[in-house]
C-alpha positions in Angstrom: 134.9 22.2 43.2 137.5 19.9 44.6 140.2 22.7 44.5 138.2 24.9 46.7 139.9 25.0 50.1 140.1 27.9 53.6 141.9 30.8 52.9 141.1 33.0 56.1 139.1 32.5 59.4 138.1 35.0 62.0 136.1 34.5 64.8 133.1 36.8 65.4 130.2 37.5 67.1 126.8 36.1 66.2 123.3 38.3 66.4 123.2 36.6 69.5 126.4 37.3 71.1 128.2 34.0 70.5 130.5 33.2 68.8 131.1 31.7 65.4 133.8 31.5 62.6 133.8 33.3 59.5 135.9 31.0 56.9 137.1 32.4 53.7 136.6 30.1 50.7 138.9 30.6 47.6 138.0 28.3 44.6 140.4 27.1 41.8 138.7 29.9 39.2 140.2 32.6 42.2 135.8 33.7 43.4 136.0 34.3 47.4 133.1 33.7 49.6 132.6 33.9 53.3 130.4 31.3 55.2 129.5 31.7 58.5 129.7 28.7 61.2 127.9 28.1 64.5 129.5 27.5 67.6 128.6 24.1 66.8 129.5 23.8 63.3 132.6 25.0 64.1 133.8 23.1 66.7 132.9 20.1 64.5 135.4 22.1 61.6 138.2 22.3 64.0 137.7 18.2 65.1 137.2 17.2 62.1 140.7 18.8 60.9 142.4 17.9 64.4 143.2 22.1 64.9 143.4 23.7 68.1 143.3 26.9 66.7 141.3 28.7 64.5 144.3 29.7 62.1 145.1 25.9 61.8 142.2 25.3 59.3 143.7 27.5 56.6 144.5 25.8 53.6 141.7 22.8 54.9 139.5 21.5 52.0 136.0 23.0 51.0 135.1 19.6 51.9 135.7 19.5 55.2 133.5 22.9 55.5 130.6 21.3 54.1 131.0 17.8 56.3 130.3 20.3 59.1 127.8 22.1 58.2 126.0 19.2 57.1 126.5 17.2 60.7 125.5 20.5 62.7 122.1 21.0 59.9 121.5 17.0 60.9 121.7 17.0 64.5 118.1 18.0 64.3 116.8 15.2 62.1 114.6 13.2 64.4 114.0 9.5 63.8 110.9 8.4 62.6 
């Protein structure tokens, strides 16, 4: 899934009122998907790919998607 990579992103409002990015995946075999990212899973995104704006992550790797979404889910580990 290495050819997977950000085709659109939107921001939008969560249940909550806050806001979160919608990313567009497209995958080599041309499926779509939409994942949605926390405020802060998606400020990690737009580090991690050195964008200061949302349209700057287009054309990003799936990969990078996935790094965030796995450091904002681990933020809540707790050392024991």
């Amino acid at each position: 899934m290495t050819d997977a990579s950000i085709q659109k992103v939107r921001v939008a409002a969560a249940h909550d009122g806050a806001a979160e990015l919608i990313v567009t995946i497209v995958y080599g075999n041309g499926a779509v998907s939409e994942i949605a990212l926390d405020g802060h899973a998606g400020a990690l995104l737009m580090e991690n790919c050195s964008a200061t704006d949302p349209e700057e992550l287009v054309g990003q790797p799936w990969t990078r998607v996935k790094q965030a979404l796995a450091t904002s889910y681990n933020r809540y580990k707790l050392d024991t």
